[in-house]
C-alpha positions as CSV (number, residue, x, y, z in Angstrom):
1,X,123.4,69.5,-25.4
2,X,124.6,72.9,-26.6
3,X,120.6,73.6,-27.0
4,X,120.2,72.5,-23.5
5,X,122.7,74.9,-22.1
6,X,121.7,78.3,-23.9
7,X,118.0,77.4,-22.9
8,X,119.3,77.2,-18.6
9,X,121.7,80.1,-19.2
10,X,118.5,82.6,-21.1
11,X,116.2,81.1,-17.9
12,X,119.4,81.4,-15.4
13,X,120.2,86.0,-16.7
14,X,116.0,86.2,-16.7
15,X,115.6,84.7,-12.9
16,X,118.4,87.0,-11.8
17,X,117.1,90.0,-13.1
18,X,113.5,89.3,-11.7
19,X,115.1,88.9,-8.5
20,X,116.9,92.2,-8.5
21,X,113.8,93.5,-9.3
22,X,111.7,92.0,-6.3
23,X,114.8,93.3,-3.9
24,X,114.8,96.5,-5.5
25,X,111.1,97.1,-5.5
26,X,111.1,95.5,-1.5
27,X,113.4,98.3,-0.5
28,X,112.0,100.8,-2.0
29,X,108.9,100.3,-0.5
30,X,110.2,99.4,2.7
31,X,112.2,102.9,2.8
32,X,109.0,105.3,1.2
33,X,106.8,103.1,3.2
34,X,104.0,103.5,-0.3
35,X,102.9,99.9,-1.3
36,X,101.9,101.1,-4.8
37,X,105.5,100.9,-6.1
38,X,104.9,97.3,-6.1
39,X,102.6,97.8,-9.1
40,X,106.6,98.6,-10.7
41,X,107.0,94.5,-10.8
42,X,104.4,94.5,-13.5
43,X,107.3,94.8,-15.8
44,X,109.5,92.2,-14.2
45,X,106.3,89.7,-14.8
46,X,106.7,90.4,-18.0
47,X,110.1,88.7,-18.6
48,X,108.7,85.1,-18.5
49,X,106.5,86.2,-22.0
50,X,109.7,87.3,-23.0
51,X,111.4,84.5,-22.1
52,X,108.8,82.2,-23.5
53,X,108.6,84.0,-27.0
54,X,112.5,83.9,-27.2
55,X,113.2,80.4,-26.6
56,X,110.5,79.7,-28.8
57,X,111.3,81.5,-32.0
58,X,115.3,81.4,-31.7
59,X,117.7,78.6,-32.7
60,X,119.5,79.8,-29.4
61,X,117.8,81.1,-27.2
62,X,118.9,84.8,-27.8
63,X,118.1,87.2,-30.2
64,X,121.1,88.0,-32.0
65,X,122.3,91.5,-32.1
């Protein structure tokens, strides 16, 4: 159970960040009007590797720091 619930709280801090991201990257283009900031979510795609090699290869779910 305790496995269960680090595993939906890593997925629930990752989907939240990547949807500040979207909204931050939507408004900035929206304001400059330049659609190549979109190339900045890149990085954001980049959190579900993360994600996948974390829940993966720690007993938690989380590096610890």
């Amino acid at each position: 159970m305790c496995r269960v619930l680090n595993i939906s709280l890593a997925l629930l801090s990752r989907f939240l960040f990547a949807v500040h991201g979207v909204l931050t990257v939507w408004r900035v283009v929206e304001v400059t009007g330049e659609p190549s900031y979109w190339l900045l979510l890149m990085g954001v795609m980049l959190l579900g590797v993360e994600m996948a090699i974390t829940i993966k290869y720690t007993r938690n779910a989380e590096w610890k720091w």
